[in-house]
LOZA-380218 format. One record per residue: residue number from 1; residue in three letters; x, y, z of N, C-alpha, C, O in turn. Coordinates in Angstrom, 2 decimals, m for minus. Each point is the difference from the previous one (the first is absolute). Layout:
BEGIN
NUM, Ala, X, Y, Z, X, Y, Z, X, Y, Z, X, Y, Z .
...
end
This chain:
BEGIN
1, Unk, 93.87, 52.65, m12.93, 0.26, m1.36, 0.44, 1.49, m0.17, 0.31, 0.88, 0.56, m0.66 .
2, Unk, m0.64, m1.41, 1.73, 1.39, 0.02, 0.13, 0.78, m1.07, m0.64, m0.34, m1.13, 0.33 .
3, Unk, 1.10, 1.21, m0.99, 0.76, m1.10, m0.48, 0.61, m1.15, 0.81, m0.37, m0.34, 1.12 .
4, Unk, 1.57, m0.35, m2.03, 0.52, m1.06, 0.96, 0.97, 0.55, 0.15, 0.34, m0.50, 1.07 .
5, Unk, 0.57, 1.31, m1.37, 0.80, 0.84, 0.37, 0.04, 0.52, 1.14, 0.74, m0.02, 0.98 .
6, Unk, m1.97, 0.64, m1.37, m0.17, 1.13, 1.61, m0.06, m1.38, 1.27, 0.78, 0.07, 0.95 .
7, Unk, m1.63, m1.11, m1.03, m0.55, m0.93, 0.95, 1.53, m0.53, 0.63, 0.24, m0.03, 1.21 .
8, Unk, 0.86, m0.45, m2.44, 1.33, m0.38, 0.59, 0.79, 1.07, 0.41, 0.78, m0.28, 0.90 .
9, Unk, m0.77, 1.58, m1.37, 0.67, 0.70, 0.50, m0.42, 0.26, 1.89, 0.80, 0.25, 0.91 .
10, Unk, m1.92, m0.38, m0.85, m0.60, 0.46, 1.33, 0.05, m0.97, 0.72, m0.18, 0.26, 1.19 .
11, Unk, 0.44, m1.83, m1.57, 0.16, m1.53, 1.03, 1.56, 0.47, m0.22, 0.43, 0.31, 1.11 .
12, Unk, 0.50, m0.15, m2.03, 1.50, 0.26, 0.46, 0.02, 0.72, 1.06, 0.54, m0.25, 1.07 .
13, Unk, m1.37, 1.49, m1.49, 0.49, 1.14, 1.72, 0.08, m0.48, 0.78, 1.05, m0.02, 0.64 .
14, Unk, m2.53, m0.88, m0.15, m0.48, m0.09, 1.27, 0.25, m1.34, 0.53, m0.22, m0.22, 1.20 .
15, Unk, 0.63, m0.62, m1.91, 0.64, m1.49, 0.64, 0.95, 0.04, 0.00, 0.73, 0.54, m0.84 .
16, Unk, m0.26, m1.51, 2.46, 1.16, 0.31, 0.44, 0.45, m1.66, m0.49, 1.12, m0.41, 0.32 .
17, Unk, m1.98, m0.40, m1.03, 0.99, m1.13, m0.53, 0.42, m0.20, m1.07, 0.75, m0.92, m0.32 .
18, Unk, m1.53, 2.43, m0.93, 0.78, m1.01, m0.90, m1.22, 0.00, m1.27, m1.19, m0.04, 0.33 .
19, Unk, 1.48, 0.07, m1.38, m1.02, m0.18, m1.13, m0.52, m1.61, m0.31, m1.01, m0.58, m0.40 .
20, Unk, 2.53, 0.23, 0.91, 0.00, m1.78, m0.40, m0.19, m0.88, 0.87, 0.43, m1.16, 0.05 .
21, Unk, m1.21, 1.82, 0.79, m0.45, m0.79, 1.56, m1.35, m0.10, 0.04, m0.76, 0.97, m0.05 .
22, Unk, 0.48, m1.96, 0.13, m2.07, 0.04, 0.34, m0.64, 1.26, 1.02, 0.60, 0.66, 0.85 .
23, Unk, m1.63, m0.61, m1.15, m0.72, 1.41, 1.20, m0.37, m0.90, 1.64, m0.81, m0.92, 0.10 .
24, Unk, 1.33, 1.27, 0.61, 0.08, m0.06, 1.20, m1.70, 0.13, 0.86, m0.71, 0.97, m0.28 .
25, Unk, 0.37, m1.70, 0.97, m1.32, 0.36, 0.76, 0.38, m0.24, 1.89, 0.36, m0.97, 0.67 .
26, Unk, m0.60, 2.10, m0.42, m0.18, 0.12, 1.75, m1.27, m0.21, 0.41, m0.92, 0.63, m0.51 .
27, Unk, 0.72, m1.50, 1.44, m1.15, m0.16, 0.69, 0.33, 0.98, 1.32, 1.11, 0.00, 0.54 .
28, Unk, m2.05, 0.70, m0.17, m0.12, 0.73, 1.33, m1.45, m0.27, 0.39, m0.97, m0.37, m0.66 .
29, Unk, 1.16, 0.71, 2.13, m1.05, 0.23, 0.94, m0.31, 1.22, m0.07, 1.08, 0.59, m0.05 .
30, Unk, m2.43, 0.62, m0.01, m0.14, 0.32, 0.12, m0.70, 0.33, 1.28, m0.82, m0.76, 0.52 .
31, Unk, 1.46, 2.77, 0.32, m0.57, 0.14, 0.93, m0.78, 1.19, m0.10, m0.61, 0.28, m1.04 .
32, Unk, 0.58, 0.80, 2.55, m0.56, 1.04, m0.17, 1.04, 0.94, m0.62, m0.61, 0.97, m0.44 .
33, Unk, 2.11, m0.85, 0.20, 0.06, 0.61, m0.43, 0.16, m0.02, m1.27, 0.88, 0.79, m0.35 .
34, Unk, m1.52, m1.56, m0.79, m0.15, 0.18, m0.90, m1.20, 0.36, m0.31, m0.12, 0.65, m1.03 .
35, Unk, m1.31, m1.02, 1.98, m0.88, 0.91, m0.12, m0.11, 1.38, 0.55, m0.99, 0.73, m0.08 .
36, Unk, 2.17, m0.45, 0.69, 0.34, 1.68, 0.21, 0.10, 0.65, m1.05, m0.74, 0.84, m0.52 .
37, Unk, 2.05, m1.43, 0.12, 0.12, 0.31, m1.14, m0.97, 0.57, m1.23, m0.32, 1.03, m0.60 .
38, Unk, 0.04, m2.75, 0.70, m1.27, 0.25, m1.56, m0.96, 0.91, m0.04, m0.53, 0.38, m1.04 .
39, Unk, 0.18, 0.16, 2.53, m0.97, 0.86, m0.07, 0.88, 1.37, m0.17, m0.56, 0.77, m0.78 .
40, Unk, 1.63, m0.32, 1.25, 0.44, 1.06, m0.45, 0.22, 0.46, m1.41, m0.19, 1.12, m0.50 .
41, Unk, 0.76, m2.57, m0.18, 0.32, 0.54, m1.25, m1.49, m0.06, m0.81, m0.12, 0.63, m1.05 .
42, Unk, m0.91, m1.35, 1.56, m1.69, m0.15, m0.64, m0.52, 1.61, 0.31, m0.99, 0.50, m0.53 .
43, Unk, 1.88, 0.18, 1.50, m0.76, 1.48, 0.24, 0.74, 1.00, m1.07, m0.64, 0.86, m0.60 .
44, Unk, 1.83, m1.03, 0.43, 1.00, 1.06, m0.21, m0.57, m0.45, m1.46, m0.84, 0.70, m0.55 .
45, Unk, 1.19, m1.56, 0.12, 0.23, m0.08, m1.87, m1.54, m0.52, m0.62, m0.08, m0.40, m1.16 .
46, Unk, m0.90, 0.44, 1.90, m1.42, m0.54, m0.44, 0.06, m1.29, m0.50, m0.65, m0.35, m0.98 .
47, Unk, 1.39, m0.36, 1.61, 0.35, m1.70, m0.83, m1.64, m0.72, 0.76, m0.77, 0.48, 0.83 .
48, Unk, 0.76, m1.66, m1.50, m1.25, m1.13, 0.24, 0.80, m0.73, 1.30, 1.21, m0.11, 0.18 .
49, Unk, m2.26, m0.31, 0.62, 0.53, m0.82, 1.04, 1.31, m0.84, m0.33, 1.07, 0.14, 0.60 .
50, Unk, m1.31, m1.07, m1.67, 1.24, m1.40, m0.41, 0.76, 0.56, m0.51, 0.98, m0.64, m0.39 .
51, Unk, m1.03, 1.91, 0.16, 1.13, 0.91, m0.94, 0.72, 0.55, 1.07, 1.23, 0.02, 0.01 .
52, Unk, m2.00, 0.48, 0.98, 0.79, 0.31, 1.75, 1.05, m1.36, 0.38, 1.21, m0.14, 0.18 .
53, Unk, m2.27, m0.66, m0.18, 0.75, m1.12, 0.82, 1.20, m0.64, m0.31, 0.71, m0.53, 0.85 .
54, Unk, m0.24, 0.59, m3.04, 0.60, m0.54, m0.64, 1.71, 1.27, 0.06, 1.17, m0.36, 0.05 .
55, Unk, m1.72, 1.74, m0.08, 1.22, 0.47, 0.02, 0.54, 0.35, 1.35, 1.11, 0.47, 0.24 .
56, Unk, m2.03, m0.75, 0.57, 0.34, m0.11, 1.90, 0.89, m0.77, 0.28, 0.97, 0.19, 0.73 .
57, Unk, m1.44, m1.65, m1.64, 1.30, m1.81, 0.33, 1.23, 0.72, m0.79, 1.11, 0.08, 0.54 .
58, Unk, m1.34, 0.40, m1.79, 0.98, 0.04, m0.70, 1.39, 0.96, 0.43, 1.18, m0.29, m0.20 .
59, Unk, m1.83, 1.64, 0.93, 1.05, 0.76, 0.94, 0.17, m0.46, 1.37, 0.65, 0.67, 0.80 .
60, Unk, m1.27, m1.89, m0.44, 0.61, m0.53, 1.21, 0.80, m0.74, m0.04, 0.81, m0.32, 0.87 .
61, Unk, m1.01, m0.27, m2.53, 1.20, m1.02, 0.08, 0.84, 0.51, m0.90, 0.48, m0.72, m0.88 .
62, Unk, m0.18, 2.08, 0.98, 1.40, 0.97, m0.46, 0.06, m0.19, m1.72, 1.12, m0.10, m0.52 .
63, Unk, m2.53, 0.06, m0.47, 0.20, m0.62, m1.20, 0.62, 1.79, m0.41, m0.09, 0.97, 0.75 .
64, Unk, 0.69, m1.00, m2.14, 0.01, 1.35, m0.26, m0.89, 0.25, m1.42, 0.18, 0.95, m0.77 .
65, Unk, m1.25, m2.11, 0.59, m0.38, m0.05, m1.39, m0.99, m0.44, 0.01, m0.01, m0.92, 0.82 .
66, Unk, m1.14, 1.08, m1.41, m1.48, m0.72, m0.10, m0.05, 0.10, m1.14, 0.71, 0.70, m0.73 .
67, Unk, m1.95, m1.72, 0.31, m0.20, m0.05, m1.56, m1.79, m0.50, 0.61, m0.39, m0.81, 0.84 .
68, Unk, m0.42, 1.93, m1.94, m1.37, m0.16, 0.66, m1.02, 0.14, m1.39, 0.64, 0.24, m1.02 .
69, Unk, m2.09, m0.36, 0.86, m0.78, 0.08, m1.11, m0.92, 1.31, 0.54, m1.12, 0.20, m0.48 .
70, Unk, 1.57, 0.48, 1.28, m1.03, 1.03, 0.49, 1.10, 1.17, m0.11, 0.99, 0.03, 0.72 .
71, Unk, m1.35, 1.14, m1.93, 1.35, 0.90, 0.23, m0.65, 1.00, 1.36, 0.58, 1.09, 0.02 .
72, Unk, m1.66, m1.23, 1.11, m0.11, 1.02, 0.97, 1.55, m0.68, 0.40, 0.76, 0.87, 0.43 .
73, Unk, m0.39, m1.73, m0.47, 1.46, m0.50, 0.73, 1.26, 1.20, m0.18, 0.72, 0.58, 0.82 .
74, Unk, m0.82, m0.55, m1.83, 0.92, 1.18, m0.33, m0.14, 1.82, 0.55, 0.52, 1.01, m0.47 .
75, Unk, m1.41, m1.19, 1.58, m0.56, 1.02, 0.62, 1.61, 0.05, 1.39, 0.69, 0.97, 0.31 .
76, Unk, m0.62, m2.25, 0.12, 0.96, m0.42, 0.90, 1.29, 0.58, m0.45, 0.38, 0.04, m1.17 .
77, Unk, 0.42, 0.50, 2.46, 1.10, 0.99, m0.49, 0.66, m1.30, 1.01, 1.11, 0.54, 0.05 .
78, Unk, m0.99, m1.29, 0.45, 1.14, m0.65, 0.89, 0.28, m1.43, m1.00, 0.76, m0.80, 0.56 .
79, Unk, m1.06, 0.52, m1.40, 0.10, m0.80, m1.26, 0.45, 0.32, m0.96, 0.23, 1.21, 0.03 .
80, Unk, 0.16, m1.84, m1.30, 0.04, 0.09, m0.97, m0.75, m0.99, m0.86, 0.59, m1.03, m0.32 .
81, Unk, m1.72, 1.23, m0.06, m1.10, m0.89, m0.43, 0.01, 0.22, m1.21, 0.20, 1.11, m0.49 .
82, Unk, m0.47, m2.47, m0.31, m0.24, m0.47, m1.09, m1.53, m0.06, m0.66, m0.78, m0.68, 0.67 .
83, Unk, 0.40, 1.08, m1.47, m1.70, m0.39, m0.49, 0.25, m0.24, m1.31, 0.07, 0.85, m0.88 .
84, Unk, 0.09, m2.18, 0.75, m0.03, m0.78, m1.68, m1.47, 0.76, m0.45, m1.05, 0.18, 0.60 .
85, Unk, 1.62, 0.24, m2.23, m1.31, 0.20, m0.55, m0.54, 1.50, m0.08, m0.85, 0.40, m0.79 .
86, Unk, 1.51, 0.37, 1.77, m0.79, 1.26, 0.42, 1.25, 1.12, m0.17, m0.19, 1.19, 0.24 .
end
């Protein structure tokens, strides 16, 4: 299981505002090339469709960090993913 340690150490890395700043939400449009995407990385790493589609937005919109409840996530080499628990 991962601690709260590990959970803040890994929101320090990967946010660029700040521990003492609220979490930020982007709305995007999604197009085809995030279903390019999703299907590449749904071929390469055996991810579930919404698991395609979720780390497709997340490297389009340049994140360097995910935090997910499915460790196939941690299959992904262009991330650094989080799986509370696992």
């Amino acid at each position: 299981m991962v601690g709260a340690g590990a959970l803040e150490g890994f929101l320090k890395k990967h946010r660029k505002i700040g521990l003492d700043s609220s979490i930020l939400i982007y709305f995007i449009q999604a197009d085809l090339v995030y279903g390019d995407l999703g299907a590449r990385l749904r071929a390469t790493y055996r991810l579930t469709t919404p698991d395609s589609i979720l780390i497709a937005t997340a490297l389009n919109s340049e994140a360097t960090g995910f935090i997910g409840n499915d460790a196939d996530l941690k299959r992904v080499a262009e991330l650094d993913v989080l799986v509370p628990g696992k």
